[in-house]
C-alpha positions, -999 to +999 in steps of 0.1 A: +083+645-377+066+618-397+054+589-384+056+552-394+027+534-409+025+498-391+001+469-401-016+468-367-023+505-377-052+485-395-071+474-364-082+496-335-059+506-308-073+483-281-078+455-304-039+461-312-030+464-276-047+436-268-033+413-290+002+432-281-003+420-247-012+387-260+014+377-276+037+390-247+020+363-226+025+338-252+060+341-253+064+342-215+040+311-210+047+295-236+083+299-247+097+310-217+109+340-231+104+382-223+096+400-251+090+435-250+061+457-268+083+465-300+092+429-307+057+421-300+045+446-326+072+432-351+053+401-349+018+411-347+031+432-381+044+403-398+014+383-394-007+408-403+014+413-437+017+378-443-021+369-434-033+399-441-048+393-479-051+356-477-080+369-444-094+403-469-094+374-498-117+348-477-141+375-463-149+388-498-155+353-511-178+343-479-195+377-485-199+368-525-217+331-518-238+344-488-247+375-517-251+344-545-272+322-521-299+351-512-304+358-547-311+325-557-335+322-522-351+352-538-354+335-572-370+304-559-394+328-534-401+346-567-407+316-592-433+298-563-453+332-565-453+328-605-464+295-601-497+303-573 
């Protein structure tokens, strides 16, 4: 029997059970509507699909200027020594 590969297969079982329960609460405090876990892993799905890359895309860039900015910390540490 195969088994189907979700999004929240991405994250950690708590972290997806959390947010499952989550967004259960959200719909009943919020909405006033019962959900139940599948619909509630449809949605954490589609957000991770539809956020997913936009999120992966933003981290990488962060990572890139914090990478940029310590290399030219470095350069300026580097140039001052040069310069004693």
């Amino acid at each position: 029997m195969s088994t189907i590969q979700r999004k929240h297969d991405l994250i950690t079982k708590e972290r997806t059970n959390a947010l499952i329960k989550e967004i259960i609460t959200y719909y009943k405090t919020k909405m006033d509507k019962e959900i139940g876990v599948l619909a509630a892993e449809d949605i954490l799905d589609f957000f991770l699909e539809s956020l997913g890359k936009d999120i992966y895309n933003k981290a990488i860039q962060d990572s890139k200027n914090t990478i940029k900015q310590s290399f030219e910390n470095i350069d300026v540490e580097l140039e001052l020594l040069l310069n004693t």
